[in-house]
N, C-alpha and C positions, 0 to 999 in steps of 0.2 A: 479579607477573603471570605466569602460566603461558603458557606456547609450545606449540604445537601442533607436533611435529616431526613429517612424514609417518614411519610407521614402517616398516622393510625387511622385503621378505618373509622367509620363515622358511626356513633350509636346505632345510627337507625338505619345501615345497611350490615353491619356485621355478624350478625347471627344468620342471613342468610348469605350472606360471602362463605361463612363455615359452616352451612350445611350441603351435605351433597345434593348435586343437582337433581340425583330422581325423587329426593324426600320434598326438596322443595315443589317440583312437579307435582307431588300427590298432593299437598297442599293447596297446590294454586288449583288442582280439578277440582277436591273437596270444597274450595269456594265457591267456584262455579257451577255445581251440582247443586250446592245450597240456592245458592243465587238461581238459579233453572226452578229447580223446587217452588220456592216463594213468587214466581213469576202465576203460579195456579190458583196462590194463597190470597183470603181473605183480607183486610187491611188490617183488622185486629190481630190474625196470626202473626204480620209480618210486623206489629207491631211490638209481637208480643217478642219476636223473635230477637228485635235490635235490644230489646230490655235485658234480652240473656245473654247478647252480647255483651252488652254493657259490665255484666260481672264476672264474663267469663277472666280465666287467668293467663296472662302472657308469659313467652317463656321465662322472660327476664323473672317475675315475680315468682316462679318455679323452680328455676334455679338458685333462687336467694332461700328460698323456703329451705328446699333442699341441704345446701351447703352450709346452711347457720345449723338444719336440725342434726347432719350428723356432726358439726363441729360443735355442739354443746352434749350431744351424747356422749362422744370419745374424750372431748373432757372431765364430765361425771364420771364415765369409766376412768378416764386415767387417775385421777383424785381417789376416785373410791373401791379401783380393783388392781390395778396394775399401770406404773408410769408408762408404760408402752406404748397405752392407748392414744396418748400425747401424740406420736407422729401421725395418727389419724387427724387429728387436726390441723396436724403443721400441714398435711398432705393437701384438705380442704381448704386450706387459705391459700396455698400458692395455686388452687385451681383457681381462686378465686381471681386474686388479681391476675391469671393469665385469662379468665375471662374482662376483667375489666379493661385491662389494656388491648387483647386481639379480639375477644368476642368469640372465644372457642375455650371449651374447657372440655374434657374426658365426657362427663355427661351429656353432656350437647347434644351428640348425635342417640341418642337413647330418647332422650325430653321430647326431639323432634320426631323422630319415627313415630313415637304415641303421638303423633298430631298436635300438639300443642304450639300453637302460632304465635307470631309476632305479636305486637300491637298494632301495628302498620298494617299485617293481614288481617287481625282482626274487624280494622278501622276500614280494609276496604271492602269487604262483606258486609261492612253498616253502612257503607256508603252507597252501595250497589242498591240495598234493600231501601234503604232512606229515598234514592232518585225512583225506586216505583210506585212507591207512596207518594211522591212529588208529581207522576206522571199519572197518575188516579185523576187531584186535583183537576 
């Protein structure tokens, strides 16, 4: 007998599966505002621009920042002020793995409001900028 196990979204759609539709909308104009913008721009500029791409930070790598710095805070606190602090941490690691398994964790929707994109959106703003530096040639 076969099991029908729901299956998990997929890395690289599920931070925007769990974000709401009008945050992702303001993202997806912010690209294309950029991408409109650089359409004026010099080849150095747009080149300069994919470079700051390049290091700019995704949400994933924001959220790990994030949820490692207060889970190594409330640890030091709990050790060194009060055992209390401890379910701060506990708190932090089961957002965690509820990000890792659905791709939604309490901060989420905060990370994304301040605009902090994908990789995916990042990579398709490099990719926009990249095909008019292709179309220059």
């Amino acid at each position: 007998m076969a099991m029908d196990i729901e299956q998990l979204p997929s890395t690289k759609s599920r931070i925007t599966m769990n974000t709401p539709e009008s945050i992702n909308g303001e993202i997806e104009r912010q690209i294309e505002a950029n991408v409109n913008y650089f359409k004026r721009q010099d080849k150095e500029t747009i080149e300069k621009r994919i470079l700051h791409l390049e290091e700019e930070w995704d949400t994933e790598r924001v959220l790990e920042l994030n949820m490692a710095s207060i889970a190594l805070v409330s640890s030091l606190l709990g050790l060194a002020v009060n055992k209390k602090w401890m379910y701060v941490s506990g708190a932090v690691s089961v957002f965690m793995l509820q990000h890792a398994i659905q791709g939604w964790c309490p901060p989420l929707p905060l990370i994304r409001k301040l605009g902090v994109r994908t990789v995916d959106e990042i990579n398709l703003e490099k990719q926009a900028l990249q095909n008019l530096l292709d179309d220059e040639l």
